[in-house]
PQR file of N, CA, C, O and H, with PARSE charges and radii, in Angstrom:
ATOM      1  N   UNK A   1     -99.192-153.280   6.105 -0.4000 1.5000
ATOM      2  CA  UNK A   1     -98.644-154.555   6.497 -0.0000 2.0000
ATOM      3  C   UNK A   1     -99.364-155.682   5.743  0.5500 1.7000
ATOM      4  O   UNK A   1     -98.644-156.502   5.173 -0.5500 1.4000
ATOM      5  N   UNK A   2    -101.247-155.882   5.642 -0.4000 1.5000
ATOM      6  CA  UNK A   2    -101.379-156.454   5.013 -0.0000 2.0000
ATOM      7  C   UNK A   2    -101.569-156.721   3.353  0.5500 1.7000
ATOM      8  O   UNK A   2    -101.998-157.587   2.590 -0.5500 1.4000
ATOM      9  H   UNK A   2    -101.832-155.216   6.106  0.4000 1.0000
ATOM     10  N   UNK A   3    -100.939-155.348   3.322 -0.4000 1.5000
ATOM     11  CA  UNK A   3    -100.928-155.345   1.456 -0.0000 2.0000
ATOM     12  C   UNK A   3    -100.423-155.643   1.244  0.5500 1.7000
ATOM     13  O   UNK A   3    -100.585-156.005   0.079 -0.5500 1.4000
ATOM     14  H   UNK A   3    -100.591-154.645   3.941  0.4000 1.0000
ATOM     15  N   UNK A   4     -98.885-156.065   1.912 -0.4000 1.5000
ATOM     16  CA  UNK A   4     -97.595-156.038   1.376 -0.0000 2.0000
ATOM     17  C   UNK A   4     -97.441-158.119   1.666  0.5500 1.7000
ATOM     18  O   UNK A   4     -96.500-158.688   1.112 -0.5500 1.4000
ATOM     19  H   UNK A   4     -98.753-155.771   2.859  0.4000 1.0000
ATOM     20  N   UNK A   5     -98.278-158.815   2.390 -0.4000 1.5000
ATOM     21  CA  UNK A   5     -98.425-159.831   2.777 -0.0000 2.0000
ATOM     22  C   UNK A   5     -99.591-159.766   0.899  0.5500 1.7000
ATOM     23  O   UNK A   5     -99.053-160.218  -0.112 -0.5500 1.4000
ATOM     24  H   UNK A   5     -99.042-158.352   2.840  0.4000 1.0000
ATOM     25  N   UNK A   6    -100.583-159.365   0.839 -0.4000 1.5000
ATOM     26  CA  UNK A   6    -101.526-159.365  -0.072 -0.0000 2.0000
ATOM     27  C   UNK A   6    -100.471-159.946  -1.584  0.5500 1.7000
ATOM     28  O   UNK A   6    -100.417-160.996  -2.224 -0.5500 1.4000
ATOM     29  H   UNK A   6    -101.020-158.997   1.660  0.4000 1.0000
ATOM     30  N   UNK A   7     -99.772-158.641  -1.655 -0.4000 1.5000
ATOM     31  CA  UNK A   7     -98.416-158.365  -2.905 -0.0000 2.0000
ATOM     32  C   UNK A   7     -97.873-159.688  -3.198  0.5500 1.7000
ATOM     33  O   UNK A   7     -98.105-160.324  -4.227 -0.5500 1.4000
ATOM     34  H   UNK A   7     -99.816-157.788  -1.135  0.4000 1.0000
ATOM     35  N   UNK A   8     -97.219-160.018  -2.338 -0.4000 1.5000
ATOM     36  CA  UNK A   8     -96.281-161.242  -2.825 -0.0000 2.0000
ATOM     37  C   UNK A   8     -96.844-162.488  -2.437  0.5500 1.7000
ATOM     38  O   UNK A   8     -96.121-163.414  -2.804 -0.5500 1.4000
ATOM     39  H   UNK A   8     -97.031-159.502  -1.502  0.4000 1.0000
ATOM     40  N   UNK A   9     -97.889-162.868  -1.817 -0.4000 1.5000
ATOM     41  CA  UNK A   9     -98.931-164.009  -1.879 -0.0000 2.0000
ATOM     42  C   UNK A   9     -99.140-163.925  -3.626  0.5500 1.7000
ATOM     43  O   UNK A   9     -98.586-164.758  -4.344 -0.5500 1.4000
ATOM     44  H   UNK A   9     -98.477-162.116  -1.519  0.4000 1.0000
ATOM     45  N   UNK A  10    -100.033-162.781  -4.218 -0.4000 1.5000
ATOM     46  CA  UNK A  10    -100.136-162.689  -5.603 -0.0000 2.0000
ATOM     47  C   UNK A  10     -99.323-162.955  -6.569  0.5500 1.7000
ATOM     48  O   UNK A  10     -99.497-163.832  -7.415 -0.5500 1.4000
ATOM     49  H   UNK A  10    -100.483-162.104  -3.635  0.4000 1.0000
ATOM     50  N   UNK A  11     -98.117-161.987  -6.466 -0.4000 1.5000
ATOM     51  CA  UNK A  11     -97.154-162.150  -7.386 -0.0000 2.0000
ATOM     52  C   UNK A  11     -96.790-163.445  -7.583  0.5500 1.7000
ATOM     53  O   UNK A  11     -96.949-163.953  -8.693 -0.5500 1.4000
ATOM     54  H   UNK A  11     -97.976-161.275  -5.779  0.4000 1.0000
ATOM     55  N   UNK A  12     -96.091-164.369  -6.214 -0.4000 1.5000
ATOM     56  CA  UNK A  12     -95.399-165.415  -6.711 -0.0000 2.0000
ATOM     57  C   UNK A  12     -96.472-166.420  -7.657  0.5500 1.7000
ATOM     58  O   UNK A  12     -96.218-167.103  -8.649 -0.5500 1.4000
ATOM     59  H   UNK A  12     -95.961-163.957  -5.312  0.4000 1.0000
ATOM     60  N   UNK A  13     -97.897-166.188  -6.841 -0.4000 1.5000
ATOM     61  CA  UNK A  13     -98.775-167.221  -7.568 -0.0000 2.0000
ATOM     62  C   UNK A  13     -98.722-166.637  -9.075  0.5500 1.7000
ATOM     63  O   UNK A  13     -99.265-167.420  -9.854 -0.5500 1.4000
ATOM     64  H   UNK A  13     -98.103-165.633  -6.035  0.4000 1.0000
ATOM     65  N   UNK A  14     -98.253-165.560  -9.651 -0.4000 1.5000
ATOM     66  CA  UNK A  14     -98.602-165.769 -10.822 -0.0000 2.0000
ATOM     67  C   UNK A  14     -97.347-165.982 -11.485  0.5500 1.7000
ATOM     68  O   UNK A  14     -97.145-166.465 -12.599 -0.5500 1.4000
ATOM     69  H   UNK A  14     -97.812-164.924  -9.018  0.4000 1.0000
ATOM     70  N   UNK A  15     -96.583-165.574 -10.683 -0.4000 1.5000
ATOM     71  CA  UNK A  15     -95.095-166.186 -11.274 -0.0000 2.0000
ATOM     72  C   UNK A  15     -94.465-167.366 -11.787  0.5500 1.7000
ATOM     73  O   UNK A  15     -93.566-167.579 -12.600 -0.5500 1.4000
ATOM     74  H   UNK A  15     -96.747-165.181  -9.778  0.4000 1.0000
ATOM     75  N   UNK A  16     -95.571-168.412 -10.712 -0.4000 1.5000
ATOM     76  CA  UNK A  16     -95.582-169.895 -10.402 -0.0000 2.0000
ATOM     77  C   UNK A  16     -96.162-169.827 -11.698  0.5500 1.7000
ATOM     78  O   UNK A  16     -95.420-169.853 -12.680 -0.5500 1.4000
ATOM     79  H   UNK A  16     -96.302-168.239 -10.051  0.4000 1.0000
ATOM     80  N   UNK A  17     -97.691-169.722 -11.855 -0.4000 1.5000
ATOM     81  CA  UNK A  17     -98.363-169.822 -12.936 -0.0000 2.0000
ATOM     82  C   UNK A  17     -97.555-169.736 -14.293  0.5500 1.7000
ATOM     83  O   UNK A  17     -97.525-170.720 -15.032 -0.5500 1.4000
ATOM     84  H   UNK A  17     -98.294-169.700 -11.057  0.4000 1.0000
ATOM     85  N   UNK A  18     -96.766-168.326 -14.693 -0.4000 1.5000
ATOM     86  CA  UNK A  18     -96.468-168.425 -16.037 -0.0000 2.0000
ATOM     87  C   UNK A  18     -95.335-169.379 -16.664  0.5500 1.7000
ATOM     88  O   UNK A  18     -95.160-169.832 -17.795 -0.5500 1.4000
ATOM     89  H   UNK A  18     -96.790-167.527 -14.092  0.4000 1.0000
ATOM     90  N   UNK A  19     -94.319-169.541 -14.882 -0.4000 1.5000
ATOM     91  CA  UNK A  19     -93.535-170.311 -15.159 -0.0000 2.0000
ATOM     92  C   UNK A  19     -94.059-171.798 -15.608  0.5500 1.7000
ATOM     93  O   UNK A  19     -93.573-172.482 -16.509 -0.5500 1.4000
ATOM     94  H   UNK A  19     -94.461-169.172 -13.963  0.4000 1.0000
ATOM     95  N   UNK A  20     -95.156-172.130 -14.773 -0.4000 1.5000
ATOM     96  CA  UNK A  20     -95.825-173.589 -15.256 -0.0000 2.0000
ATOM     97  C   UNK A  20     -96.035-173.401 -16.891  0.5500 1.7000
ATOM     98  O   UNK A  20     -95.298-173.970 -17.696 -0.5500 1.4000
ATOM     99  H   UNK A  20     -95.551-171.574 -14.041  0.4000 1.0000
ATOM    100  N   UNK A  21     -96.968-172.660 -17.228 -0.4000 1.5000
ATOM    101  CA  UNK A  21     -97.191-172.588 -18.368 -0.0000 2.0000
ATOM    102  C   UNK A  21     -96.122-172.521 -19.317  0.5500 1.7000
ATOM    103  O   UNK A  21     -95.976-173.488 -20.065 -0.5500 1.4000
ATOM    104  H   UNK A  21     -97.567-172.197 -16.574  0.4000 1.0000
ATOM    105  N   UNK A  22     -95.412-171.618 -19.402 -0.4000 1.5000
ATOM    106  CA  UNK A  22     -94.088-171.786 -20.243 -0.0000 2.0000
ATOM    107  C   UNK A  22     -93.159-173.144 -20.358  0.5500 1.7000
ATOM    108  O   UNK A  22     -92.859-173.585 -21.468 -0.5500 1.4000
ATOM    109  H   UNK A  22     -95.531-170.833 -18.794  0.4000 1.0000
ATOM    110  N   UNK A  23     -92.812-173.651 -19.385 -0.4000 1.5000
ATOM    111  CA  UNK A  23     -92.074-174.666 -19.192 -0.0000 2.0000
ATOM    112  C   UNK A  23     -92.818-176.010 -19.661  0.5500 1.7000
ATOM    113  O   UNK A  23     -92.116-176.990 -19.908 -0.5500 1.4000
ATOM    114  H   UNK A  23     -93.056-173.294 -18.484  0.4000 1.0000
ATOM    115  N   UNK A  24     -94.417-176.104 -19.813 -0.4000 1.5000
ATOM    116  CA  UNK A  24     -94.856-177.065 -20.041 -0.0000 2.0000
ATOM    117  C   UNK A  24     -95.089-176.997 -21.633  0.5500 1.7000
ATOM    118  O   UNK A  24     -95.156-177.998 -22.346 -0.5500 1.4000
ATOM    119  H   UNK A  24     -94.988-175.308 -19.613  0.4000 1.0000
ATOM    120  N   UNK A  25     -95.189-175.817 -22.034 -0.4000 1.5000
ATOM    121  CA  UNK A  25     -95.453-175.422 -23.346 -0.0000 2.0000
ATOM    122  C   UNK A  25     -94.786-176.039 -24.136  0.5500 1.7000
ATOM    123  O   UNK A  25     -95.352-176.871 -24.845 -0.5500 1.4000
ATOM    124  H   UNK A  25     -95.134-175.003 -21.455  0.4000 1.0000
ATOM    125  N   UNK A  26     -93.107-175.776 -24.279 -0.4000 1.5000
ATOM    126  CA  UNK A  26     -91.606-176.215 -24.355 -0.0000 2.0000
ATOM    127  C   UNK A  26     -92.249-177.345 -24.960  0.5500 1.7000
ATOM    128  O   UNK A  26     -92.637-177.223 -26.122 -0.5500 1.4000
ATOM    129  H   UNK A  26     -92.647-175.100 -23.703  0.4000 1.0000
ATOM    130  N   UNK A  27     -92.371-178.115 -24.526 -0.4000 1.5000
ATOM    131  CA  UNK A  27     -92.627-180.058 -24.293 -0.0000 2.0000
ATOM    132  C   UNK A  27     -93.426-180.698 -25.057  0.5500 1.7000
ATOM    133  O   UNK A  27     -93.206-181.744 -25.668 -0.5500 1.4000
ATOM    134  H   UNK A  27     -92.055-178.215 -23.583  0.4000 1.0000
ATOM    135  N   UNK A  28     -95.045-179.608 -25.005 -0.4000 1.5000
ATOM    136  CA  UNK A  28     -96.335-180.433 -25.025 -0.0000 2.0000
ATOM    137  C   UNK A  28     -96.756-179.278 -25.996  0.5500 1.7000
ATOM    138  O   UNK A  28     -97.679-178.580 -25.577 -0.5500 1.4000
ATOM    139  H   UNK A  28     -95.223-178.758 -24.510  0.4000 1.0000
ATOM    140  N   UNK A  29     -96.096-178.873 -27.550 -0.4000 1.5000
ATOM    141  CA  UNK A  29     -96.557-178.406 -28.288 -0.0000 2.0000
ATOM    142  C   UNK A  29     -97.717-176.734 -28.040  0.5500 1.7000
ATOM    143  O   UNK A  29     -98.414-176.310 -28.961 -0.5500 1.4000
ATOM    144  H   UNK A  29     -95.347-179.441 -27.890  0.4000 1.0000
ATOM    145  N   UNK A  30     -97.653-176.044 -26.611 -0.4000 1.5000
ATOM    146  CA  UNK A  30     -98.247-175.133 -26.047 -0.0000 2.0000
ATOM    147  C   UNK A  30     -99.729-175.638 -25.561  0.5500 1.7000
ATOM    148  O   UNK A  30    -100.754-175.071 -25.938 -0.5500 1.4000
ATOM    149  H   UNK A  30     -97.086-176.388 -25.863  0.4000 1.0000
ATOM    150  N   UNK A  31     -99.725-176.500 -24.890 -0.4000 1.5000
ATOM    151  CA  UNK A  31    -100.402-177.291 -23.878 -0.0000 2.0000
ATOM    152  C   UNK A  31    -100.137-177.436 -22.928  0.5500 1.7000
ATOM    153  O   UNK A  31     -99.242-178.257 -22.727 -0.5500 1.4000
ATOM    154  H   UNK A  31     -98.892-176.960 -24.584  0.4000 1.0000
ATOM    155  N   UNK A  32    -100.569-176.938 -22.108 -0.4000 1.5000
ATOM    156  CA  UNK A  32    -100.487-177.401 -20.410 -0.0000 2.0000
ATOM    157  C   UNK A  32    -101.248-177.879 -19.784  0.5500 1.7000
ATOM    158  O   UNK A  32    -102.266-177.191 -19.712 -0.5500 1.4000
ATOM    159  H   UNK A  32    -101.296-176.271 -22.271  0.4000 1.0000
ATOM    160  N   UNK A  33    -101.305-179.189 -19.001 -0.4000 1.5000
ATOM    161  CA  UNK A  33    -102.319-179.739 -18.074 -0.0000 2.0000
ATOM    162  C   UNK A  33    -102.867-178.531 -17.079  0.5500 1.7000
ATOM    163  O   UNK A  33    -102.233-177.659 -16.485 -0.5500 1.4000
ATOM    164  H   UNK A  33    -100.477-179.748 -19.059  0.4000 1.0000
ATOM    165  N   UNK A  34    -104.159-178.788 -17.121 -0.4000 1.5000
ATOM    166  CA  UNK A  34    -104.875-177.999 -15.932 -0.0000 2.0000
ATOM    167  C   UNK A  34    -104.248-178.086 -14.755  0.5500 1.7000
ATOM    168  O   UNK A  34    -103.745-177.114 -14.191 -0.5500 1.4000
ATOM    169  H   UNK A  34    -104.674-179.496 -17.603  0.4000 1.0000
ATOM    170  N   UNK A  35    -104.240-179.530 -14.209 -0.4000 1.5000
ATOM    171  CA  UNK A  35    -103.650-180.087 -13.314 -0.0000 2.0000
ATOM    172  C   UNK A  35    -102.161-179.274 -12.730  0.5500 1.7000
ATOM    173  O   UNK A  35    -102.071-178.927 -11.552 -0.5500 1.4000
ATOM    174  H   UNK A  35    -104.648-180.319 -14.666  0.4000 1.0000
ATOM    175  N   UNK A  36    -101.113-179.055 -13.675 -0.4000 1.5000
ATOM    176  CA  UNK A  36     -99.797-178.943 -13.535 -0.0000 2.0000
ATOM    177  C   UNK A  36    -100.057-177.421 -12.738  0.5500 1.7000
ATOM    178  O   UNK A  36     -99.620-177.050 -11.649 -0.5500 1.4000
ATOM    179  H   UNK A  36    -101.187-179.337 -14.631  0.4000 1.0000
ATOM    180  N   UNK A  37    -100.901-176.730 -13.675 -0.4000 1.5000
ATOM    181  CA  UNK A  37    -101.352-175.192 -13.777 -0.0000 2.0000
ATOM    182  C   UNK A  37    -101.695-174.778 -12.041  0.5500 1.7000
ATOM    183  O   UNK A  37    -100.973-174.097 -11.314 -0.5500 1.4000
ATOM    184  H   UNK A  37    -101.256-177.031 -14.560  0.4000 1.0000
ATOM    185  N   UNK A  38    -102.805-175.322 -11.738 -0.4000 1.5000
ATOM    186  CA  UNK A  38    -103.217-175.240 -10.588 -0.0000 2.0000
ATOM    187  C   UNK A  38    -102.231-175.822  -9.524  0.5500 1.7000
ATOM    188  O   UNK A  38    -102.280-175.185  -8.472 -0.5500 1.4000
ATOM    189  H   UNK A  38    -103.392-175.876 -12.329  0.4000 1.0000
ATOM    190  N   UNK A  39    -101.517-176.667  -9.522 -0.4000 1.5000
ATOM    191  CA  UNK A  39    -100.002-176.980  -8.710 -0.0000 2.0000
ATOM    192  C   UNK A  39     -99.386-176.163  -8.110  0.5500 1.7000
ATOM    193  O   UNK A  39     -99.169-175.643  -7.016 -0.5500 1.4000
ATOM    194  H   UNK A  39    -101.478-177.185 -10.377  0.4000 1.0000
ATOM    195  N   UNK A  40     -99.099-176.201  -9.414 -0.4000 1.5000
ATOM    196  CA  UNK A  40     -98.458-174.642  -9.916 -0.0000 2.0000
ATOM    197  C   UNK A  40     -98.495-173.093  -8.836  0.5500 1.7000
ATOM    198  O   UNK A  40     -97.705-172.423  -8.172 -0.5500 1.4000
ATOM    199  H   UNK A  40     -99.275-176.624 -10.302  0.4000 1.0000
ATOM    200  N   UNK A  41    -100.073-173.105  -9.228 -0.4000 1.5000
ATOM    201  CA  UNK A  41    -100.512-171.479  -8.586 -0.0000 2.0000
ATOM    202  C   UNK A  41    -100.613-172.068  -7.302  0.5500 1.7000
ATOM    203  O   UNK A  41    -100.282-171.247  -6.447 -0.5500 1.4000
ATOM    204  H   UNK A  41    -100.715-173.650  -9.768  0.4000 1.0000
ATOM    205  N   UNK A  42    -101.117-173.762  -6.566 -0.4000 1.5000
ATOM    206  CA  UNK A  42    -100.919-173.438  -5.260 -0.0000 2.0000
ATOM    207  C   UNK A  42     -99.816-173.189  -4.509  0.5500 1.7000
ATOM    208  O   UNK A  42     -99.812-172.361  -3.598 -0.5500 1.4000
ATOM    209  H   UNK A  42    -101.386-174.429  -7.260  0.4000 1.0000
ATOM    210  N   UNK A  43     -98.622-174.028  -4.913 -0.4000 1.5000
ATOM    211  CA  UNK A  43     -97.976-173.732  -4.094 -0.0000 2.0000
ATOM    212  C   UNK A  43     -96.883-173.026  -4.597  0.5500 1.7000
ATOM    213  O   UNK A  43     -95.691-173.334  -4.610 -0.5500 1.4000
ATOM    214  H   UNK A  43     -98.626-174.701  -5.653  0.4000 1.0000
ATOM    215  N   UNK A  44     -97.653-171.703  -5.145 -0.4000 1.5000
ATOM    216  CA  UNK A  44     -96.927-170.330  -5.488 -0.0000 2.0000
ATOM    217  C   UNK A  44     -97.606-169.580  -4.295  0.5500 1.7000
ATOM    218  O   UNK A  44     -97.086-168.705  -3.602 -0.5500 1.4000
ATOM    219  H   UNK A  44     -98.622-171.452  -5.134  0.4000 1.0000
ATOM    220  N   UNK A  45     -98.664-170.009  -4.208 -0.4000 1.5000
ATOM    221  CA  UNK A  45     -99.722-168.849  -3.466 -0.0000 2.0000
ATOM    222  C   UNK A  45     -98.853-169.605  -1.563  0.5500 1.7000
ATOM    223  O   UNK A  45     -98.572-168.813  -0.664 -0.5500 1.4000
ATOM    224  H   UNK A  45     -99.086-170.720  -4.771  0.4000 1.0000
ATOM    225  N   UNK A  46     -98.711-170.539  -1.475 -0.4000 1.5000
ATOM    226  CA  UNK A  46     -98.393-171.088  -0.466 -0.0000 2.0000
ATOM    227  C   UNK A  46     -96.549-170.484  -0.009  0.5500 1.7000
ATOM    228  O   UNK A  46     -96.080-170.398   1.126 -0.5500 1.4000
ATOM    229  H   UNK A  46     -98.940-171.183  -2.206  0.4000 1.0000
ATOM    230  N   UNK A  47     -95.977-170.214  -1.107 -0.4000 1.5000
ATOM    231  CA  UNK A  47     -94.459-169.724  -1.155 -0.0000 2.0000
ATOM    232  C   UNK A  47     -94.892-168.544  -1.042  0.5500 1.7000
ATOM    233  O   UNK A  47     -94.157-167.929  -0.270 -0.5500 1.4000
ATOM    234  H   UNK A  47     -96.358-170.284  -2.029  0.4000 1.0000
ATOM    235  N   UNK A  48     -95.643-167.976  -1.390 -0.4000 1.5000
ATOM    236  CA  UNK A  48     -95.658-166.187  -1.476 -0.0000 2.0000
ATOM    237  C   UNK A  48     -96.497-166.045  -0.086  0.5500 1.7000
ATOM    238  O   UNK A  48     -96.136-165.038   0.524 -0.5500 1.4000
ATOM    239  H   UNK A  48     -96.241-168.476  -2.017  0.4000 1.0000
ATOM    240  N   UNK A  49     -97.530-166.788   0.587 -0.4000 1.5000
ATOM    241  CA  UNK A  49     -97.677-166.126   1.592 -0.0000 2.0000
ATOM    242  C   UNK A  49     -96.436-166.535   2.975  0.5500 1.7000
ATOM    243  O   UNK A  49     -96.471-166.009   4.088 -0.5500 1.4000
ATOM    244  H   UNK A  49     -97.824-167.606   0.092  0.4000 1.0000
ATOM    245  N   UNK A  50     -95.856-167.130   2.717 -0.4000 1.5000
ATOM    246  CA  UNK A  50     -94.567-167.433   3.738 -0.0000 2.0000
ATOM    247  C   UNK A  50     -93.727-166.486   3.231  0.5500 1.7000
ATOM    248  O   UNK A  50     -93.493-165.659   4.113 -0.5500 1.4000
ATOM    249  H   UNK A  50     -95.828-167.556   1.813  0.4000 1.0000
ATOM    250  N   UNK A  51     -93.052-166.180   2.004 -0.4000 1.5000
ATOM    251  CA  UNK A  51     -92.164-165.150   2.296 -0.0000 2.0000
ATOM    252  C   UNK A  51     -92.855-163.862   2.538  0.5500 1.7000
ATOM    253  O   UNK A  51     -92.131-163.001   3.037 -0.5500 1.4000
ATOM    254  H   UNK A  51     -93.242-166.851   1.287  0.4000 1.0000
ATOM    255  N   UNK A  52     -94.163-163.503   2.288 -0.4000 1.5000
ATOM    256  CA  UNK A  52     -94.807-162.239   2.492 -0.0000 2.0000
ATOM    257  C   UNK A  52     -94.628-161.978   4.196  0.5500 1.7000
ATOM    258  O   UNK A  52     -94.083-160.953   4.604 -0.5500 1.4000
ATOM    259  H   UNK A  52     -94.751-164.203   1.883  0.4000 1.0000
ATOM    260  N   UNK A  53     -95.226-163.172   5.251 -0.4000 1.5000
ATOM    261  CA  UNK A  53     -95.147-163.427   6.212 -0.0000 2.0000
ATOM    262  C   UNK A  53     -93.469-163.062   6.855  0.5500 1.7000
ATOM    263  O   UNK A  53     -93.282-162.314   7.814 -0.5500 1.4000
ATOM    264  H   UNK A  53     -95.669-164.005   4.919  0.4000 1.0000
ATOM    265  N   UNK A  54     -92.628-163.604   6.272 -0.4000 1.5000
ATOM    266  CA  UNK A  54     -91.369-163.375   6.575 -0.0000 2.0000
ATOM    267  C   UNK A  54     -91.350-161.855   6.767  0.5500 1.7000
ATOM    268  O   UNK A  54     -91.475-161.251   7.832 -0.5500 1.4000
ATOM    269  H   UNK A  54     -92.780-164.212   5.493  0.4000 1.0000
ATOM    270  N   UNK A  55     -91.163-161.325   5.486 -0.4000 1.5000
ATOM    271  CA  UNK A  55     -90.970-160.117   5.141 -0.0000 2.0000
ATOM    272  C   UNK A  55     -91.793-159.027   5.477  0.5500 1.7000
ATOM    273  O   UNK A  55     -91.631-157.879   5.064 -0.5500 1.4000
ATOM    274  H   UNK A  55     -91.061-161.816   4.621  0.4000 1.0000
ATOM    275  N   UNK A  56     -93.010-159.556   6.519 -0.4000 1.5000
ATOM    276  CA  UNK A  56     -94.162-158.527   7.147 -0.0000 2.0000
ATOM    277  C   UNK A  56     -93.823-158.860   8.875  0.5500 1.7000
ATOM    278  O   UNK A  56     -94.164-158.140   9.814 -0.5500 1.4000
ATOM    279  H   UNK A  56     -93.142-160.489   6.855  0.4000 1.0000
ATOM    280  N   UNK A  57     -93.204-159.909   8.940 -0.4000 1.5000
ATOM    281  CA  UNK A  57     -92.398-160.259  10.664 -0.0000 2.0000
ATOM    282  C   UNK A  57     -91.129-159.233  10.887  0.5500 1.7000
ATOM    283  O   UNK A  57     -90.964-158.490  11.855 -0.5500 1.4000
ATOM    284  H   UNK A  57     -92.927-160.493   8.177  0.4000 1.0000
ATOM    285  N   UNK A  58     -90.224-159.397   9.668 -0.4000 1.5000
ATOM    286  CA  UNK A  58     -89.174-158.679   9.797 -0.0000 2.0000
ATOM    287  C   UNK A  58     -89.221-157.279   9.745  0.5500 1.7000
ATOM    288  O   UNK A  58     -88.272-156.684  10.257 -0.5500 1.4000
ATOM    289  H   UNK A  58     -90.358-160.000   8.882  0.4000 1.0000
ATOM    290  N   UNK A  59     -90.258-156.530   9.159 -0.4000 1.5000
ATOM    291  CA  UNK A  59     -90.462-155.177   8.893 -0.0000 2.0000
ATOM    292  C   UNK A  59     -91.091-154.549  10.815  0.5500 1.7000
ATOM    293  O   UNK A  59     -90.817-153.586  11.532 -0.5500 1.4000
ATOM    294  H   UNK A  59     -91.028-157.013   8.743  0.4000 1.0000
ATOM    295  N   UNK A  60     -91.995-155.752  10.927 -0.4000 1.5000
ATOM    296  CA  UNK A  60     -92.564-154.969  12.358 -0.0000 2.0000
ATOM    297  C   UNK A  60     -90.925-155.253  13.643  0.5500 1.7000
ATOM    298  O   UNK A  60     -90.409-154.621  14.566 -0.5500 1.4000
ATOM    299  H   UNK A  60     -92.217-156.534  10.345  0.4000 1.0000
ATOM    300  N   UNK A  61     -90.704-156.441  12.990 -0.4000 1.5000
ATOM    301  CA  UNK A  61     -89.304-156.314  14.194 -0.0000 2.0000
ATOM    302  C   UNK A  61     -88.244-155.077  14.333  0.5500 1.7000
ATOM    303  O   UNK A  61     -87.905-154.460  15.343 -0.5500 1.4000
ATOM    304  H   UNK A  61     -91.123-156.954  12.241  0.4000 1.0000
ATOM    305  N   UNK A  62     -87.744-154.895  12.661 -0.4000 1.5000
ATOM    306  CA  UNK A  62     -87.224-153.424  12.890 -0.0000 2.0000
ATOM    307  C   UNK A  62     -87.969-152.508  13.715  0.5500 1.7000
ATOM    308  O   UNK A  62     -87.555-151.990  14.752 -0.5500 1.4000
ATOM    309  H   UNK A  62     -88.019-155.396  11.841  0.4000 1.0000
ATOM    310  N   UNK A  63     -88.803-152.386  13.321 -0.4000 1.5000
ATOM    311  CA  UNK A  63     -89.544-150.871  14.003 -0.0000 2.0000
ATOM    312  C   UNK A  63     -89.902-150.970  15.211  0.5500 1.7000
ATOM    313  O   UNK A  63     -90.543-149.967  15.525 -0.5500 1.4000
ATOM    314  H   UNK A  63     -89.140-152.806  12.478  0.4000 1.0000
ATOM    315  N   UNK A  64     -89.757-151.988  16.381 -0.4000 1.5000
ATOM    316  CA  UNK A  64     -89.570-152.111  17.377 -0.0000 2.0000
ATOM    317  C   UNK A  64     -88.071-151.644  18.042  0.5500 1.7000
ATOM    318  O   UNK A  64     -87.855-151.797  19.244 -0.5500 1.4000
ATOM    319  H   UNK A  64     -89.236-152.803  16.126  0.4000 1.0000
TER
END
């Protein structure tokens, strides 16, 4: 239960991350603000532990 909360807390933050990076790259000659970066990974890490949460509520509800 909590790996799977662990999993997608991670993933999205790095998802967030590459997407920041890529998208800022585009623009700013492959430069990205620190700033944008860390944004970025928080509130990836903040989206991934809510849907992890979701998706670790809904798993124990089935099995009830």
């Amino acid at each position: 239960m909590y790996l799977r909360l662990a999993f997608w807390t991670m993933a999205i933050a790095y998802t967030s991350l590459l997407f920041a990076h890529f998208a800022t790259s585009v623009h700013n000659n492959g430069h990205s603000s620190p700033g944008v970066l860390l944004t970025a990974v928080f509130l990836g890490t903040l989206m991934g532990f809510a849907l992890g949460g979701i998706f670790v509520n809904r798993r124990t509800r089935s099995e009830d």
